[in-house]
BAKOL-140892 format. One record per residue (C-alpha): residue in three letters; x, y, z. Coordinates in steps of 0.25 Angstrom, whole numbers, plus 5000, padded with zeros to 4 digits. Example, Ala and Ser with C-alpha at 12.3 -4.5 7.8 and 13.67 -1.06 7.14 Angstrom:
// residues 2
ALA504949825031/SER505549965029/
END
This chain:
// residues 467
UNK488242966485/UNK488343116479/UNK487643056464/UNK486542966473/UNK486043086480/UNK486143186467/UNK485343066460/UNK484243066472/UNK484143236470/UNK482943226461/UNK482243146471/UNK482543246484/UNK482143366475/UNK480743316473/UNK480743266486/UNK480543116484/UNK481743076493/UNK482743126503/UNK484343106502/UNK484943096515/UNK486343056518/UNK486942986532/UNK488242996537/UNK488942976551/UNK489843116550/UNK489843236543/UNK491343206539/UNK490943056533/UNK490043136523/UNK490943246517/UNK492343266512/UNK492343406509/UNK491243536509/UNK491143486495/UNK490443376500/UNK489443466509/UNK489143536498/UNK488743436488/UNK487743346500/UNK487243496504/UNK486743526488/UNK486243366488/UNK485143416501/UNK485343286507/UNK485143246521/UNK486443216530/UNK486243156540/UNK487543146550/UNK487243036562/UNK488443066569/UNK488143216570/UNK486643206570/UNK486143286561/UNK485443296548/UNK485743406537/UNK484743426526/UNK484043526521/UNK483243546531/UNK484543576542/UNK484443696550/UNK485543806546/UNK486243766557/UNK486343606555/UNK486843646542/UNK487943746549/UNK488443656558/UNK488443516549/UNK489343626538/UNK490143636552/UNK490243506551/UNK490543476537/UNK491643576538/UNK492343496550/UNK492143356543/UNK493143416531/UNK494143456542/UNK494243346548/UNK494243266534/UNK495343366530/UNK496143346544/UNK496043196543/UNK496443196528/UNK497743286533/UNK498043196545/UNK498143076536/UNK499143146527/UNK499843186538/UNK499843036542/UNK500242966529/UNK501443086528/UNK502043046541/UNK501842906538/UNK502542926526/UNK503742996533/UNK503942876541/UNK504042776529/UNK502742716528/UNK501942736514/UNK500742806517/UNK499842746504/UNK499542616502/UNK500642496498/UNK501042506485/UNK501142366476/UNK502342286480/UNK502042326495/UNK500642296504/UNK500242336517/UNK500042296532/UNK499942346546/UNK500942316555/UNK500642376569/UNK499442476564/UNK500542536552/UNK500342516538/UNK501542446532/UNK501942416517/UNK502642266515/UNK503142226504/UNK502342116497/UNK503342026491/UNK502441976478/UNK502342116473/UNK503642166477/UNK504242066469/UNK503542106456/UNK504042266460/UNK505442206463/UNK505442156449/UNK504742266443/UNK505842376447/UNK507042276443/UNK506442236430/UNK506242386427/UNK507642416431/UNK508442296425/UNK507542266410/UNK506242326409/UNK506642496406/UNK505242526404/UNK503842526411/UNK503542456399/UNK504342326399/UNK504142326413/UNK502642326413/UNK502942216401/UNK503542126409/UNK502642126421/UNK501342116413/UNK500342046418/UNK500942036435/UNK499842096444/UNK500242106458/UNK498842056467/UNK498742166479/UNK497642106490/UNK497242246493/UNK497042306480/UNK496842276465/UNK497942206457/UNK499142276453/UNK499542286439/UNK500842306433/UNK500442406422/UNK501342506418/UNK501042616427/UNK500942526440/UNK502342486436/UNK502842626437/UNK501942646447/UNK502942556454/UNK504342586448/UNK504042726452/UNK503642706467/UNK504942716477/UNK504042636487/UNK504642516482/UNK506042566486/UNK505642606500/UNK505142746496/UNK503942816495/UNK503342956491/UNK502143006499/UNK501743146495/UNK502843156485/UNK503843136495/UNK504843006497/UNK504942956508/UNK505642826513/UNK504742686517/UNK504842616528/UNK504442496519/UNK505242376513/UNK505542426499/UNK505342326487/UNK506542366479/UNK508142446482/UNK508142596480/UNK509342576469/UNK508242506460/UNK506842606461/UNK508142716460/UNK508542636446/UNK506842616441/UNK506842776442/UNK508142806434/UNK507542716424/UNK506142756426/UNK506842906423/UNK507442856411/UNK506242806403/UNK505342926405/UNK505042976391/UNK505343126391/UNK504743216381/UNK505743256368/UNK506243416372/UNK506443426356/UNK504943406352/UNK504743426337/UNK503343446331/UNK502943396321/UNK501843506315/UNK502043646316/UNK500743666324/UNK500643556334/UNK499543556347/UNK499543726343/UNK498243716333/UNK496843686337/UNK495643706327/UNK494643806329/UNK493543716326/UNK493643626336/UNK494743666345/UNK495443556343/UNK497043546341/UNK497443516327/UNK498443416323/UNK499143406307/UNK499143306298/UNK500243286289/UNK499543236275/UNK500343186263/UNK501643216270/UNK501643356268/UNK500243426269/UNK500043456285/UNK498543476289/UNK498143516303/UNK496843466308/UNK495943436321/UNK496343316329/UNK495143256327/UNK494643226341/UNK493743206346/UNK492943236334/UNK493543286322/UNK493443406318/UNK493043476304/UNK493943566302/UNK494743536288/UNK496243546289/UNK497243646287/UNK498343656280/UNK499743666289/UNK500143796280/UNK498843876284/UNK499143846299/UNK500543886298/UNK500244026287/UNK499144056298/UNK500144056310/UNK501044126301/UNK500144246300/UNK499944256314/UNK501244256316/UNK501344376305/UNK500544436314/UNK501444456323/UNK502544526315/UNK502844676321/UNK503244796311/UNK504744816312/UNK504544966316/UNK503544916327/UNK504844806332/UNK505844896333/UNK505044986339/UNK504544876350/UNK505944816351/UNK506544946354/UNK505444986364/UNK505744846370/UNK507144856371/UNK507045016377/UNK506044956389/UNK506844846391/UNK508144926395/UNK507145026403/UNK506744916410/UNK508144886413/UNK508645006417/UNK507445026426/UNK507644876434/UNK509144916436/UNK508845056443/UNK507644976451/UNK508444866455/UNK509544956460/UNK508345036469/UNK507944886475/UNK509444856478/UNK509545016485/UNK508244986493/UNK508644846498/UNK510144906501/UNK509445006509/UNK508444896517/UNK509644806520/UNK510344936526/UNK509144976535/UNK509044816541/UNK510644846545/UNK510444986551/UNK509144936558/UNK509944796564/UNK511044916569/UNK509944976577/UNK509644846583/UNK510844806587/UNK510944936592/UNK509544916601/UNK508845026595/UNK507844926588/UNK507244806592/UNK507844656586/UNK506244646583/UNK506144776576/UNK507444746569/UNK506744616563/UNK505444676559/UNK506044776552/UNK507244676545/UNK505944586540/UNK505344706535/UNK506644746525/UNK506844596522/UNK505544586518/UNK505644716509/UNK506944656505/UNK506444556498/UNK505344616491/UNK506344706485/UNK507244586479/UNK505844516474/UNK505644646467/UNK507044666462/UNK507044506458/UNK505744566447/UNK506444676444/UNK507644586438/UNK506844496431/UNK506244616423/UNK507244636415/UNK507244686400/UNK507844546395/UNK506144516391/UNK505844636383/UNK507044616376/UNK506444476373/UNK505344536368/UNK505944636358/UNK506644486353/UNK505144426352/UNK504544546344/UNK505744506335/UNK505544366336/UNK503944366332/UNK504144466319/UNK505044316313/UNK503944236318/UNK503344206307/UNK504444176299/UNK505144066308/UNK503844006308/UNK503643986295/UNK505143956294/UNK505043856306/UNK504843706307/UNK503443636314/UNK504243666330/UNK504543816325/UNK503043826321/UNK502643766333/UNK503443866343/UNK502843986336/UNK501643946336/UNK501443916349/UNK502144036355/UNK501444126347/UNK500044076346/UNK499244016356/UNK497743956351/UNK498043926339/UNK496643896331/UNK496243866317/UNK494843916316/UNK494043946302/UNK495443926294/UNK496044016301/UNK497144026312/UNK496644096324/UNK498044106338/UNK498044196347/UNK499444256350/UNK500244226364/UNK500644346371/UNK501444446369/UNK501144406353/UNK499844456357/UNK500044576358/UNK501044586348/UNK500344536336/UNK499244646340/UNK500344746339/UNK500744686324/UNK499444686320/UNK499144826325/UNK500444866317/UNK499944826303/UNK498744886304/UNK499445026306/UNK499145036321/UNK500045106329/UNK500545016341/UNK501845066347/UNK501745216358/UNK502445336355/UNK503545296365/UNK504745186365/UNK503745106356/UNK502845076367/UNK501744976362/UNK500344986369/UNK499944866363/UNK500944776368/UNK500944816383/UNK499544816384/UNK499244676390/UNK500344696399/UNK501544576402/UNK501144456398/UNK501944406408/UNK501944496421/UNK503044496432/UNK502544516445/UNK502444656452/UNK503444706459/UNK503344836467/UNK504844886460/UNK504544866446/UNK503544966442/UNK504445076436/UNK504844926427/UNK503444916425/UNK503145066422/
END
């Protein structure tokens, strides 16, 4: 209805026609506002019967007040009846009736005003068969489908049902057929005749279990480069080719075009990675100096979290003390039970903010800035195990160091993950002869400056950490 009256808009700007639309109620016509607001940009003519009105252009303000009155209560009660029938369909699943309709092998008829499923004994033959011929010789969805080619199970109310391979572990999957049934992702139990013994759906899903293909852990690849390449030309990902049994050439993927770009040479990848990781190589002076400071902050810090943490433990000693002194003075009838309460609420509650903080106050301990003195060792032999490294070692490297890794105009353009960021502007600034480290403990500026990479949240006990 929507296209036919966008196609007639032409004709009602020029004037040539008129577009009206009849309708009984205003909830027969829309499902949502969406659906107001679409018909009120068409300026069509509704006309309601029911309510006896017309709304057009040409509506007062007030007709249009009161038919978006209306419009507001016709998705109410939409929404209240599509919440009622959930409602309905849940309880009638909690008292063992399937809610949906009868699946093959089942078909349904009223018996004194209820929906019931009865088995159809032609098609709970062939799902009978089915499940025993999985179970006893056919392991796979394969052989099964094999041997059942060609039977189509002829449902009066509906098209034909074919055994292809998904519709068979549509079937060897459902639980229906052992007198079960989800509903909302919950099992419940049928009132229904099942087709087949639990013992035998049980035995399907062992075996069902068995044959899933799960992915090797120990994945070897077999370039050094693999899905980490895209070419700068027509941001595409680049694949190798292995020409002559030992020239490798990386190229474009060819799709859905191919692309110009001529092909490079594995060694000029692998010489250009190289010198982006050279990049990252600190002066010993400048790693001694950061390892130092690194491991001074770390056993500040820990110092600093012990004398906090004792502080917390005194206040929450001390909080625990008032509760008993004030539950003496109750018993003793100089406060109220209610005043007793209240102010117990108050300490628990104070209580347990304490213990979050004090839980973030011992997960910041100086065990990660140790690891980060060990990575600033690490990332100066870079280089060298990647050059050293087979095609997986290559790959690891490569993909935790860089990230958008191009080849653009014969040259290698990444950019560097954080905190390698940061560091490799700290190398670079150090070969050219730029001071980067503070007078003080071998504080560095330039590292600090984009702040943690990873932030813990805030906690009102951590600042003198954080200071």
């Amino acid at each position: 209805m929507i296209q036919y009256l966008r196609s007639r808009e032409p004709e009602v700007a020029d004037g040539s026609s008129r577009l009206a639309i009849l309708v009984e109620r205003t909830d027969r016509l829309y499902r949502n506002f969406k659906d107001f607001v679409t018909l009120d940009d068409l300026k069509v003519e509704i006309h309601i019967v029911s309510e006896n009105i017309v709304i057009s252009r040409d509506s007062r303000s007030n007709e249009k007040f009161i038919h978006g009155i209306q419009v507001l209560l016709a998705k109410n009660y939409l929404d209240n009846l599509s919440q009622e029938i959930r409602k309905g369909l849940t309880e009638k699943a909690k008292q063992g009736f399937y809610p949906g309709h009868a699946p093959v092998g089942y078909r349904t008829v009223r018996v004194d005003g209820k929906s019931l499923m009865v088995v159809d004994e032609k098609e709970a033959e062939v799902i009978r068969n089915l499940f025993t011929s999985y179970v006893n010789q056919c392991r796979s969805l394969n052989a099964l489908q094999e041997k059942f080619l060609g039977t189509v199970l002829r449902r009066p109310s509906s098209v034909d049902y074919r055994l292809t391979r998904s519709n068979i572990s549509r079937i060897l999957n459902n639980p229906i057929y052992c007198g079960q049934f989800i509903w909302k992702k919950k099992l419940y139990h049928g009132v229904h005749v099942p087709i087949i013994d639990k013992a035998l759906f049980q035995r399907t899903q062992e075996i069902l279990r068995e044959n899933q293909k799960t992915p090797s852990k120990n994945r070897t690849r077999k370039w050094a480069y693999q899905g980490l390449m895209k070419c700068g030309q027509c941001n595409r990902t680049m694949s190798a080719d292995l020409k002559k049994g030992k020239f490798l050439y990386w190229h474009c993927t060819g799709r859905p075009q191919r692309c110009t770009r001529p092909h490079i040479k594995d060694e000029s990848i692998t010489s250009a990675i190289a010198d982006r990781l050279q990049n990252l190589r600190l002066d010993e002076d400048v790693l001694k100096t950061l390892s130092r400071a690194l491991d001074t902050n770390s056993h500040e810090q820990d110092a600093l979290k012990e004398e906090q943490e004792s502080k917390e433990r005194d206040r929450i000693l001390g909080l625990r003390k008032q509760v008993e002194m004030m539950y003496r003075d109750k018993l003793s009838g100089l406060i109220s039970a209610t005043e007793y309460r209240s102010y117990r609420e108050e300490v628990e509650s104070e209580i347990e903010g304490i213990e979050a903080d004090l839980r973030i106050l011992r997960s910041m301990n100086g065990h990660s800035i140790r690891i980060g003195r060990q990575i600033l060792e690490l990332q100066n032999s870079l280089r060298d195990r990647f050059l050293l490294g087979d095609a997986d070692t290559r790959w690891t490297i490569t993909s935790a160091v860089f990230s958008n890794c191009v080849w653009t105009e014969g040259a290698l353009h990444v950019e560097y993950r954080q905190p390698l960021d940061s560091i490799a502007v700290i190398a670079t600034m150090c070969r050219n002869g730029i001071a980067v480290l503070g007078e003080k403990n071998g504080d560095c500026p330039e590292l600090w400056r984009w702040g943690e990479s990873n932030p813990r949240p805030k906690c009102r006990t951590c600042n003198l950490l954080r200071s």
